[in-house]
N, C-alpha and C positions, 0 to 999 in steps of 0.2 A: 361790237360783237353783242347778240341778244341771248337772252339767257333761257330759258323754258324749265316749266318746274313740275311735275309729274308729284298728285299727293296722291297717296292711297290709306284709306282707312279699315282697318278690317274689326269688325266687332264681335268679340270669340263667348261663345257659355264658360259657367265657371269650369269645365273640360278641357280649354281651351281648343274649342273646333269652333269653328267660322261659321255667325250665324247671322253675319250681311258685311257686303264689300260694294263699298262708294269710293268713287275716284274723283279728282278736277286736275286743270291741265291751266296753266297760265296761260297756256295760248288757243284754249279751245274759249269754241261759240255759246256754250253750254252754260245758263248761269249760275245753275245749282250743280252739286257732285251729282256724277253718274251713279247710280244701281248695277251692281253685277254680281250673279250668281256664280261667276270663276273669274278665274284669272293664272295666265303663267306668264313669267319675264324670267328672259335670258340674261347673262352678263357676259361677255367672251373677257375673260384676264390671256391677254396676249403674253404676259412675260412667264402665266404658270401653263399656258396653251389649257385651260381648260373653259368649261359653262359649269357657271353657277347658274342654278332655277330656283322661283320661289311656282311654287303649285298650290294655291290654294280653290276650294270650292265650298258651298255653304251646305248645308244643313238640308238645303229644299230644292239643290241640284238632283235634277230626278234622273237617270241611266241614260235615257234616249238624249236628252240635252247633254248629256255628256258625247256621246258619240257623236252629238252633231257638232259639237264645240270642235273637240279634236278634228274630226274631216274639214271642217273651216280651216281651224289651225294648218294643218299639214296642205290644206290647199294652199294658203301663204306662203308657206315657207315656201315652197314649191316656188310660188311666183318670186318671192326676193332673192331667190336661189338661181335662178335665170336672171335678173337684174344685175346679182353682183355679179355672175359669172359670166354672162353670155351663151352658157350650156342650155340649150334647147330641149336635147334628148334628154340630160337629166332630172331637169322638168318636168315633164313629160311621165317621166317611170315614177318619180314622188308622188304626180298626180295619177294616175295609174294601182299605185299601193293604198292611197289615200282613199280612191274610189273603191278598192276590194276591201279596206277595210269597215268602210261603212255597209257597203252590200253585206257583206258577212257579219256585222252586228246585226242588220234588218233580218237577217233568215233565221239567227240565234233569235232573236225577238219574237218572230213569229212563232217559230219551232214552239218556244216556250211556252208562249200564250196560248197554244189549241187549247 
């Protein structure tokens, strides 16, 4: 059996708010840790049925990277949500809310900015 080892670093101001987050993966191609301005991980605890999330973002995560991050996000899920399930259509409508919700940050955006 192989084992695979997921590190993540996150380096907080003395506030403690997130002001750089590197990762490495024992099984990725990558020889130094990764750079990233977010991050969220789920845990499903099947015995208490619920998700744990850790959500963090850094300090020079700007709004629009954020909206793109989540529309990525909720694109995913979308697809692994049709992989585990076989559910088509509700694929589909994730990606569907997924796409309104970014359209509707983009017209707040604009709105804003005249």
């Amino acid at each position: 059996m192989n084992q695979s080892t997921i590190k993540i670093d996150v380096l907080l101001d003395p506030n403690k708010v997130p002001e750089q987050i590197s990762w490495n993966a024992t099984d990725s191609s990558a020889d130094m840790a990764q750079k990233a301005k977010a991050m969220c991980i789920a845990f499903w605890d099947g015995a208490d049925k619920t998700a744990m999330r850790i959500d963090l973002w850094t300090k020079d995560m700007m709004m629009d990277e954020m909206a793109d991050f989540y529309y990525q996000m909720l694109m995913g899920m979308a697809d692994s949500f049709k992989r585990a399930t076989q559910q088509q259509e509700m694929s589909d409508d994730m990606k569907k809310f997924a796409k309104h919700f970014f359209d509707t940050f983009r017209a707040i955006q604009l709105k804003e900015n005249k």
